[in-house]
C-alpha positions in Angstrom: -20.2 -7.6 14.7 -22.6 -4.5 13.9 -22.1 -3.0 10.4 -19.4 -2.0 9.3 -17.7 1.6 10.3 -17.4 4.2 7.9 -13.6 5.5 8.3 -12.8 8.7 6.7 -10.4 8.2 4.6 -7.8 11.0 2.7 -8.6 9.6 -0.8 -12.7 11.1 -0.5 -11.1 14.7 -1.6 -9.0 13.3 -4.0 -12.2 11.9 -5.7 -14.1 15.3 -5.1 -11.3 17.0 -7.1 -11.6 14.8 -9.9 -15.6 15.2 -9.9 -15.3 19.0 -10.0 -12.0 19.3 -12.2 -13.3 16.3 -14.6 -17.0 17.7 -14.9 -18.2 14.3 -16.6 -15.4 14.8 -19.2 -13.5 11.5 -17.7 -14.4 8.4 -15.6 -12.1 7.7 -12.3 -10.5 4.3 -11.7 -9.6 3.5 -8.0 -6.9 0.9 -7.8 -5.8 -0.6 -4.8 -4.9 -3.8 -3.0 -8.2 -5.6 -2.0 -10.2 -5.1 1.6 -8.1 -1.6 1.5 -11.5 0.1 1.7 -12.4 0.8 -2.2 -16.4 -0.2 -2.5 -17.2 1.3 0.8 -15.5 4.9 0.1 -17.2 5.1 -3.1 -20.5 3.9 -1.6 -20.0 6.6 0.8 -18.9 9.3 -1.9 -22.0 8.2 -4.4 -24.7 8.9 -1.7 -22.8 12.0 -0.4 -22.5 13.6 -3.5 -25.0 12.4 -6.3 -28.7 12.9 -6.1 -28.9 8.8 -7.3 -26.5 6.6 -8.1 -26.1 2.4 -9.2 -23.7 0.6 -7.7 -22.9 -2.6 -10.2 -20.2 -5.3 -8.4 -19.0 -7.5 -11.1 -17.9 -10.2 -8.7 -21.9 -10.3 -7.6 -24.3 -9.6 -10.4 -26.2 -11.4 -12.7 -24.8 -12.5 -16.0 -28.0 -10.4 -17.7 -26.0 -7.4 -15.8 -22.5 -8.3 -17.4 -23.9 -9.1 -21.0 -25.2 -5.5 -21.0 -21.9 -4.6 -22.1 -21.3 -7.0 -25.1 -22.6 -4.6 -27.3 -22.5 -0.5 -26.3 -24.5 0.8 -29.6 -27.6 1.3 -28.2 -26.4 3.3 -24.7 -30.6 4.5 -24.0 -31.2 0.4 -23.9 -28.8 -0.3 -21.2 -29.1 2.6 -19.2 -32.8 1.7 -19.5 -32.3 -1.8 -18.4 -29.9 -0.6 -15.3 -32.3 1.6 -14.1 -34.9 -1.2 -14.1 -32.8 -3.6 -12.6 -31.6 -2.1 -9.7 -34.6 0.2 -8.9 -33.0 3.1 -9.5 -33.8 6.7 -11.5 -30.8 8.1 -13.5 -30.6 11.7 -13.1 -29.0 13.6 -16.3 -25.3 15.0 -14.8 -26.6 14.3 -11.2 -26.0 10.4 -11.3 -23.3 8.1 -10.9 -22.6 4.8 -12.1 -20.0 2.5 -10.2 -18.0 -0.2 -12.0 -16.9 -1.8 -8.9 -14.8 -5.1 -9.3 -14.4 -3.8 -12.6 -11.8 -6.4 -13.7 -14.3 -8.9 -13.7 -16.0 -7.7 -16.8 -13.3 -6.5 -18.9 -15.9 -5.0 -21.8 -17.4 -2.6 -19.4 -14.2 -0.9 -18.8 -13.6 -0.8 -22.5 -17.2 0.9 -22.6 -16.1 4.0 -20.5 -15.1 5.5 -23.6 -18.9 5.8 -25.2 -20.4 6.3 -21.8 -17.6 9.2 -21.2 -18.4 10.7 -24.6 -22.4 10.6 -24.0 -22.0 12.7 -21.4 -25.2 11.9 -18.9 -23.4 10.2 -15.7 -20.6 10.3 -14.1 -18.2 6.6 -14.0 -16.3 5.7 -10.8 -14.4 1.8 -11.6 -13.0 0.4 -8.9 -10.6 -3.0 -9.5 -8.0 -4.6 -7.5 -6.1 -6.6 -10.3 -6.8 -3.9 -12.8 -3.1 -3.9 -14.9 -2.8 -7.7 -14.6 -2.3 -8.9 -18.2 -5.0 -10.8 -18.8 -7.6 -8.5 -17.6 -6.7 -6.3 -20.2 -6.4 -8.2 -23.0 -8.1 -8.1 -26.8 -9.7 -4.5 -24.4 -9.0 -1.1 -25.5 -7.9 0.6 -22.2 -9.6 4.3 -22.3 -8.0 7.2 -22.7 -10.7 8.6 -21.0 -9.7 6.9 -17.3 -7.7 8.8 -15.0 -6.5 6.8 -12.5 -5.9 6.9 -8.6 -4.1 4.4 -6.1 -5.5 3.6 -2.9 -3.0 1.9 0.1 -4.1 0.9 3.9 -5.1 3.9 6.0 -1.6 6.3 6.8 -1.0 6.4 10.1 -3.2 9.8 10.4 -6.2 8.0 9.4 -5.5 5.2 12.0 -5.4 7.7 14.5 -8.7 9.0 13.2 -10.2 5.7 13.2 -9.2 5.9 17.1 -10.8 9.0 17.6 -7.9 10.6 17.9 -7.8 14.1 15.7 -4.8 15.8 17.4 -1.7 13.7 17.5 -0.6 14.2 14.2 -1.3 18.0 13.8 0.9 18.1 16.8 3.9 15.4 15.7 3.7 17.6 11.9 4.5 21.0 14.3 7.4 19.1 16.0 9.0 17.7 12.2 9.1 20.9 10.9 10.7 22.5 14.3 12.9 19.5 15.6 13.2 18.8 19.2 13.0 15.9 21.7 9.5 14.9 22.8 11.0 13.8 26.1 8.1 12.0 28.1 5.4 12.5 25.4 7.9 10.1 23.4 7.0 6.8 25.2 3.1 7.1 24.8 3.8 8.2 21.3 5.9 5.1 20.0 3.2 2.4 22.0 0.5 4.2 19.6 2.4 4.2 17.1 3.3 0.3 17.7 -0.5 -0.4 17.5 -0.7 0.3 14.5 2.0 -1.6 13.3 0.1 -4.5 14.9 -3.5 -3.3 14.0 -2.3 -2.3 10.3 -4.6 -0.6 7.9 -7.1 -2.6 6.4 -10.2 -1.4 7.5 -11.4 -4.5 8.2 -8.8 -5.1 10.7 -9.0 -1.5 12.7 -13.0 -2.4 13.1 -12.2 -5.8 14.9 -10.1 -4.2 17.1 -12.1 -0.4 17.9 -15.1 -3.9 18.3 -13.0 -6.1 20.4 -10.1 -4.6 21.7 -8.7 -8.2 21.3 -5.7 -9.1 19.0 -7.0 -12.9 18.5 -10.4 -11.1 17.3 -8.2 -8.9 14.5 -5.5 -11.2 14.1 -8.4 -13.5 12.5 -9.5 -10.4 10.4 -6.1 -10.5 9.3 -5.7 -14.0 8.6 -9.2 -13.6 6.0 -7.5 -11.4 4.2 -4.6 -13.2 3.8 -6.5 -16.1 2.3 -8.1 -13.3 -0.3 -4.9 -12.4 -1.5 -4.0 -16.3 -2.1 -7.1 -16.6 -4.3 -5.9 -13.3 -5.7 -2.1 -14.6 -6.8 -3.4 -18.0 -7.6 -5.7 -15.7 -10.5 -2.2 -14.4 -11.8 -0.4 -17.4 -11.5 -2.1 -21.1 -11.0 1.4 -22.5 -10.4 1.3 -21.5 -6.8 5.1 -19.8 -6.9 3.3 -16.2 -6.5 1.5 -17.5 -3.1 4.8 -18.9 -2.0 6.9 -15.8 -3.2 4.8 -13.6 -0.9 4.3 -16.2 2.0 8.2 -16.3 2.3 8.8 -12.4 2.5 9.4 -12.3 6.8 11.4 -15.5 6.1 13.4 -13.6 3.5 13.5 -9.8 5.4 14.6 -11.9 8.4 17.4 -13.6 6.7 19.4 -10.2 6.1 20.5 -10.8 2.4 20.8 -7.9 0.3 18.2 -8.9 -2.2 15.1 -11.3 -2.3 16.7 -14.6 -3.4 13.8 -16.7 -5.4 16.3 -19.8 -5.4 15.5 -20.4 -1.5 12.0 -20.4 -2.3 11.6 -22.4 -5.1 14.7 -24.1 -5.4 16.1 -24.6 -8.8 14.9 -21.3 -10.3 16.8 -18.0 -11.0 15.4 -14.0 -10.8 16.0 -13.5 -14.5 12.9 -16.5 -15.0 10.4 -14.4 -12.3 11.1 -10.3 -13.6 7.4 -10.8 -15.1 5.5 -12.8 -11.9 7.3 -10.0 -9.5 5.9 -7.3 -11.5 2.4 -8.6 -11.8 2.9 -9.3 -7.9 3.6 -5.5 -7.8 0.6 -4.5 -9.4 -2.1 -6.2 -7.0 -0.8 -3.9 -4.5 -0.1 -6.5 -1.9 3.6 -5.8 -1.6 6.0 -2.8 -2.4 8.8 -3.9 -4.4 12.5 -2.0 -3.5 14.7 -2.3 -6.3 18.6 -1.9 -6.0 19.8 1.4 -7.5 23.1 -0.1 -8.8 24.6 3.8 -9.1 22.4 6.4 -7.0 21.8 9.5 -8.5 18.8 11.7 -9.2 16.9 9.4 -11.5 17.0 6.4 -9.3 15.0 4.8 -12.0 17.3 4.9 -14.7 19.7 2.9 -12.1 17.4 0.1 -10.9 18.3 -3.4 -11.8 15.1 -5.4 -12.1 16.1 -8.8 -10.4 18.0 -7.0 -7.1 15.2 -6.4 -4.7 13.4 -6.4 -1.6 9.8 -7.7 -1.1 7.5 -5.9 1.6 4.2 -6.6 2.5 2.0 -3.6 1.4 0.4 -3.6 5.0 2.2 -3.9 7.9 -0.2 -5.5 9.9 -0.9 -8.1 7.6 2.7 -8.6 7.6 2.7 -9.7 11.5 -0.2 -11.8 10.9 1.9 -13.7 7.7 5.0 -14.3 9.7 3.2 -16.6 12.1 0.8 -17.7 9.9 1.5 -21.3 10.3 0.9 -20.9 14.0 -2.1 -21.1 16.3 -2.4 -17.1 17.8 -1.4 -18.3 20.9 1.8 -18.9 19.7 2.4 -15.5 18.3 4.6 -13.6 21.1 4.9 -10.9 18.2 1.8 -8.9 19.7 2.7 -8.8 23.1 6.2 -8.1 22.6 6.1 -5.3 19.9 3.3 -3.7 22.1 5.5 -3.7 25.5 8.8 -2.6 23.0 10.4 -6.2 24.2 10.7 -7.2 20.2 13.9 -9.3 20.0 16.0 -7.9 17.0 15.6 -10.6 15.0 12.3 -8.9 14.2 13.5 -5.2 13.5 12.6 -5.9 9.9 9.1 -5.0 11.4 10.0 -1.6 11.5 11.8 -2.1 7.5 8.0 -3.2 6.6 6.3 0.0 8.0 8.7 2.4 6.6 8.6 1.0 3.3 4.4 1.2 3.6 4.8 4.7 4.6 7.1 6.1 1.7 4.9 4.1 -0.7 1.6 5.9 0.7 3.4 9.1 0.3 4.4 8.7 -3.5 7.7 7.4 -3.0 9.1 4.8 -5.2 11.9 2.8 -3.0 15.1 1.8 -3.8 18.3 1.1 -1.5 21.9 0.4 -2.3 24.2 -2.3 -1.2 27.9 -2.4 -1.7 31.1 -4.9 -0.2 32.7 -3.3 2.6 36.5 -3.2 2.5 37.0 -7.2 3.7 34.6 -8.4 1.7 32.9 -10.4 4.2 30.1 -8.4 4.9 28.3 -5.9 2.9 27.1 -2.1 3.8 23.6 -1.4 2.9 21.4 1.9 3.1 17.8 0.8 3.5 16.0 3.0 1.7 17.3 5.9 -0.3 15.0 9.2 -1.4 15.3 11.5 -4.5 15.4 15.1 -3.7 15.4 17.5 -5.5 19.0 17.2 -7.6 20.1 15.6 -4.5 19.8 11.9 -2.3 18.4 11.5 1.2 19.8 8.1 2.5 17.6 6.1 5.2 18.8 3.9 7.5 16.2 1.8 10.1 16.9 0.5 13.0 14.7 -1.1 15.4 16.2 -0.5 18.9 18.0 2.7 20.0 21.3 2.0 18.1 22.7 4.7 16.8 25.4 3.2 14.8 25.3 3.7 11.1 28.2 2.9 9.5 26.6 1.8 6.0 25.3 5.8 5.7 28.9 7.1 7.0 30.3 5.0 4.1 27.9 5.6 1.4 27.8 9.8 2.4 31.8 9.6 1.8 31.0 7.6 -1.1 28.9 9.6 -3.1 29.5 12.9 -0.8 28.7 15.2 -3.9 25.2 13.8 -4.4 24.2 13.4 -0.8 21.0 16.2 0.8 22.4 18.3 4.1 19.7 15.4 5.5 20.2 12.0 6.1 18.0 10.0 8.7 18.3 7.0 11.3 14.7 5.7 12.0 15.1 4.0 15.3 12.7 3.8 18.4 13.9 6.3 20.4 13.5 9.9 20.9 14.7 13.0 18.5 18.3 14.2 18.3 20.6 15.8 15.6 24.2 14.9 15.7 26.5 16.3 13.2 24.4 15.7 10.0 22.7 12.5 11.0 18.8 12.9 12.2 18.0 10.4 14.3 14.2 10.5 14.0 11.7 8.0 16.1 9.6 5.4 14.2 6.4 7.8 14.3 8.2 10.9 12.6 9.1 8.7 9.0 5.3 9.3 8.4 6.0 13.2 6.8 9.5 11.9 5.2 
């Protein structure tokens, strides 16, 4: 493979705002999952937008490096010693410094504060572990950090990545004035399949825009994978975090209304793993959707901490863990989702992406779950949004039914609190009956 492509990415003008608004006056940390793309967009931004800049990788460089930041009183020595190190001249206020991997040296993230205070650089951290416990122990965290998240590429950027500029200007026009797409539809949910296959991690589009071959990126896929194991083995050397997030399509698949730990490591109860989960939540491999146990406007003031869903924060990862046991000629997943021949046993594809795309939009999920009147069974709305002093309730299917008797139920349930909009994501094409919106796949991107 050639080297690697530089994507553009939404989060470069998020980091131009803070270097104009922040004027040297605070150092940015980019948090994200890792392989989502961190180093390379703030590679890109240094030499875009500095006249000189070091770039210091914590996982990489020499202990003399790291042991620069044992002791900050002297702050001419060590930008002295950088300078010499890496071969590069330090401009005053035209410079950047990059604490990338930051995690792995704890003290130079503490240092921020007396670097921020002296004013000469600018400070860009990047860390993918970054509020895991023990990376911040016995370390002041600076109140001089502001802090951004960074997820797998939206679907816009995918669509940029395939050199494709005008789709989403032109699905945006057609959410905010509803209609059918009619034959455009078809063309529009295959694209928007790929994607689901492809994912978002950079490293994944490039094998396929290299390949065009789903073995090629399905191996991509399957390096990552093996990252984040090394990653949850670092927050937990038991093992249980690895198998937690191995056994999410096992656990989607199985339709219960929560995650249930006990089926994955039998003998334990979710009061024993509220802490793992939550460390789990902060590498940024999976969103977490928490049972609101009494919707109303502050969802989060209802969410009970052991009834949840796990998701896997990329969808395309997510296709590559469910057969991750096979050989890829076994997966039929590719072919099938592709040609929109995916069995319904594996709808909770289309759970996964939705749940990636409210997270990359700010959203924090939650859904609610309740008995129906036998008992048997229970009524569930899949993913419910706070609006205003209102709900919006979500329901996902992934085929063209248009039955939704969970959202009938929980709009006569909590009538007074319920939006004028409620939404059925399913696969096929617009239409507005009554008050239900039954919106394709593609559209849930600008919910």
């Amino acid at each position: 493979m050639g080297p690697e492509r530089l994507f553009k990415r939404k989060i470069y003008d998020s980091i131009l705002q803070w270097k104009e608004r922040s004027n040297g006056k605070s150092a940015l940390l980019i948090e994200g999952a890792r392989r989502v793309g961190k180093s390379t967009i703030v590679k890109t931004f240094a030499k875009n937008e500095y006249e000189s800049f070091i770039f210091i990788d914590f996982t990489k460089c020499s202990q003399e490096v790291k042991d620069l930041f044992n002791d900050v009183s002297d702050l001419n020595y060590i930008f002295l010693r950088l300078q010499l190190i890496y071969g590069v001249q330090l401009v005053e206020r035209k410079s950047l410094i990059v604490f990338d991997e930051v995690q792995f040296q704890p003290l130079a993230r503490q240092a921020i504060k007396s670097f921020v205070e002296d004013h000469r650089y600018d400070y860009i951290e990047t860390g993918s572990l970054i509020s895991i416990r023990k990376n911040t122990q016995n370390i002041l965290i600076p109140s001089e950090e502001e802090r951004i998240s960074m997820y797998p590429m939206d679907y816009e950027e995918f669509r940029w990545a395939m050199g494709d500029m005008a789709t989403i200007p032109i699905l945006r026009s057609v959410w905010e004035h509803p209609q059918p797409l009619n034959e455009a539809h078809r063309k529009l949910m295959r694209d928007f399949r790929l994607y689901m296959l492809v994912g978002g991690m950079p490293q994944a589009v490039d094998a396929y825009l290299e390949s065009n071959n789903f073995e090629v990126v399905d191996h991509a896929k399957r390096l990552i994978l093996d990252l984040y194991d090394e990653d949850f083995s670092k927050i937990d050397p038991t093992g249980k975090a690895a198998r937690i997030f191995a056994a999410i399509p096992a656990q989607l698949n199985s339709n219960a209304s929560r995650y249930q730990i006990s089926k994955v490591i039998p003998g334990s109860h979710a009061e024993d793993f509220i802490e793992l989960i939550s460390e789990m939540e902060k590498t940024r491999t999976v969103n977490i959707s928490h049972h609101s146990d009494d919707p109303n406007v502050g969802l989060g003031s209802t969410e009970e901490l052991m009834q949840y869903k796990m998701f896997v924060g990329d969808t395309g990862l997510f296709v590559t863990l469910a057969f991750r046991d096979k050989a890829f000629t076994e997966n039929v997943i590719y072919e099938h989702l592709l040609n929109d021949k995916l069995s319904t046993n594996l709808g909770y594809l289309y759970e996964n992406i939705v749940a990636q795309m409210l997270t990359a939009s700010g959203n924090k999920l939650f859904y609610h779950t309740w008995p129906t009147g036998s008992g048997k069974h229970n009524y569930e709305v899949d993913f419910l949004l706070s609006r205003g002093t209102k709900i919006t309730p979500i329901e996902v299917k992934s085929s063209s039914y248009k039955t939704h008797a969970s959202m009938d139920e929980f709009c006569k349930k909590f009538s007074s609190r319920i939006t004028n909009d409620r939404y059925l994501i399913y696969t096929k094409d617009y239409v507005h009956k009554e008050s239900v919106r039954y919106i394709p796949a593609y559209l849930a991107f600008f919910l």
